[in-house]
C-alpha positions, 0 to 999 in steps of 0.5 A: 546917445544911449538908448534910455537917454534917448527915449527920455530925452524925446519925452521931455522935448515933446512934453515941453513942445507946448512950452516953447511955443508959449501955447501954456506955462506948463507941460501938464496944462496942454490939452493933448500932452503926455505929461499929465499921465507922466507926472501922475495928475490923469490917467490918458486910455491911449497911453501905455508907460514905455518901460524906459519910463516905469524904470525911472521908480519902483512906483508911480509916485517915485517915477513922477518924481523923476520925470518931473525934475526931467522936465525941470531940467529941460533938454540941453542946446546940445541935444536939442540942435541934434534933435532938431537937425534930424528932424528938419533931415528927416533922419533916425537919431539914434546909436550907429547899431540904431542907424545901421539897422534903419539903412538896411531897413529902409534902404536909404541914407540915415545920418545928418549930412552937412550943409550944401553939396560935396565937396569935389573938383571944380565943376567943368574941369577936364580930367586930360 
């Protein structure tokens, strides 16, 4: 997933958090949401617009536009298994270049692994 994908992406799963739990029927309606600054209805103090985010218009109200048919279109089953196994992983999701630097950083493992142990020889089982 390209980086701008990914951060947009992320936005729209967070901001529609509150949705999917049936906490409001909107993303602007929760309290403590992004997305009121996003689609322009409030200004949040704590909040500096990502420059993925200014990138969507050549102003705020052409920017609000796009985010809120983001938010429309929802995120796709596919990114939100992804999402939601690097998640419960705890793992960075991201490009391979994104997951190579992490490695490095970190020193540990970054990628989603499959479920269950290895695959290998019969446990017990004599090599002679």
């Amino acid at each position: 997933m390209d980086s701008q994908r990914y951060l947009l992406t992320l936005y729209q799963y967070i901001d529609l958090n509150p949705v999917r739990a049936a906490m409001v029927d909107a993303p602007e309606a929760y309290r403590w949401s992004s997305a009121r600054a996003n689609l322009g209805l409030g200004v949040h103090t704590c909040l500096t617009p990502h420059p993925v985010y200014l990138s969507l218009g050549v102003d705020n109200a052409s920017r609000t536009d796009v985010y809120r048919q983001l938010l429309r279109a929802g995120v796709t089953d596919e990114d939100m298994a992804s999402i939601r196994i690097y998640l419960q992983q705890e793992r960075a999701l991201g490009s391979a270049r994104f997951h190579a630097i992490v490695a490095k950083t970190l020193n540990r493992p970054v990628v989603v692994r499959a479920r269950g142990r290895p695959r290998g020889g019969v446990i017990g089982a004599s090599n002679g």
